[in-house]
Every structure is written in C-alpha cells, then in structure tokens.
C-alpha positions in Angstrom: 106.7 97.7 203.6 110.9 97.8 204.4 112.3 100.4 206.5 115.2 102.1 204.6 117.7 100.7 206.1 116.1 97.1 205.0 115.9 98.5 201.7 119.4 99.5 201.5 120.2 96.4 202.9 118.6 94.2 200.1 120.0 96.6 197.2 123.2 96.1 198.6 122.8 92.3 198.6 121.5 92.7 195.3 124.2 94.6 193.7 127.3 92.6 195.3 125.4 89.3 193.7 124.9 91.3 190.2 128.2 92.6 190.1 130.4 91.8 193.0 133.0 94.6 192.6 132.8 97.5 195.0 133.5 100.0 191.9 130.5 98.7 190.2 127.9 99.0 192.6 129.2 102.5 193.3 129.2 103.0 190.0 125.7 101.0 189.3 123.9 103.6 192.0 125.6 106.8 190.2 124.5 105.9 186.7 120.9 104.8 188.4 120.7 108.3 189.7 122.1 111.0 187.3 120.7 108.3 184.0 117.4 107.9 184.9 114.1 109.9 183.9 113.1 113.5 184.2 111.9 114.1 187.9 109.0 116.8 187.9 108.4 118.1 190.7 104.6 117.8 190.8 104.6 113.5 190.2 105.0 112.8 193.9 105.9 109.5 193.3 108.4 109.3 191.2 109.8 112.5 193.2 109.8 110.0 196.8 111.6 106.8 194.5 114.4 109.5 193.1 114.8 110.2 196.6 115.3 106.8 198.1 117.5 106.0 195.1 119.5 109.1 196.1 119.7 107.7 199.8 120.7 104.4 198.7 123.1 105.7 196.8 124.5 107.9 199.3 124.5 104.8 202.1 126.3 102.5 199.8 129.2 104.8 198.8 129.4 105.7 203.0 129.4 102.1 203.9 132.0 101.5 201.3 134.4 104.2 202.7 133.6 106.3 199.2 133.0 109.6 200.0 136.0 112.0 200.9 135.4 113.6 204.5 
C-alpha cells in the first residue's frame, strides 16, 4: 500500500509520460474529477477513491504553481 504522497508521486510521473504538458495534466486531473461517476455517499469506497483523486488533484495544480493565493 503507497502513502499519498507516493501516490501523487507516481500519478504525476504518469501524467507528465502520457501527456507531458503542464496544462494537460492539470487539465487531465479536473476532467478526472468533475467527469467521473455519481459518488453516493453510502459506497464507502468509491467515496475514499473520489477523495484521493480530489487530493491528487489538488497536489498537482499546488506543485505546479496553479492555484491563485
């Protein structure tokens, strides 16, 4: 099991290989977010994955120097 800052650190990796441009994994982790599935709130599991996506997404755009102060 990764740590979350092991996780982020493989998505990263992942998404500079896939598409290299700094715009497009921002924009990669947005559409991942706000595109995806219905969460309900009683399916624990899918509920914990939206929120490490969330995270990710959030710790890309700040290690990017993407979101405003």
């Amino acid at each position: 099991m990764m740590t979350s800052s092991e996780r982020y650190k493989k998505a990263n990796e992942f998404l500079k290989r896939r598409f290299g441009e700094p715009h497009s994994i921002c924009q990669a982790w947005l559409s991942r977010i706000t595109n995806g599935p219905p969460v309900k709130s009683n399916n624990g599991e899918v509920l914990r994955e939206f929120a490490d996506d969330v995270r990710g997404c959030l710790e890309t755009h700040r290690a990017m120097g993407k979101l405003a102060n």
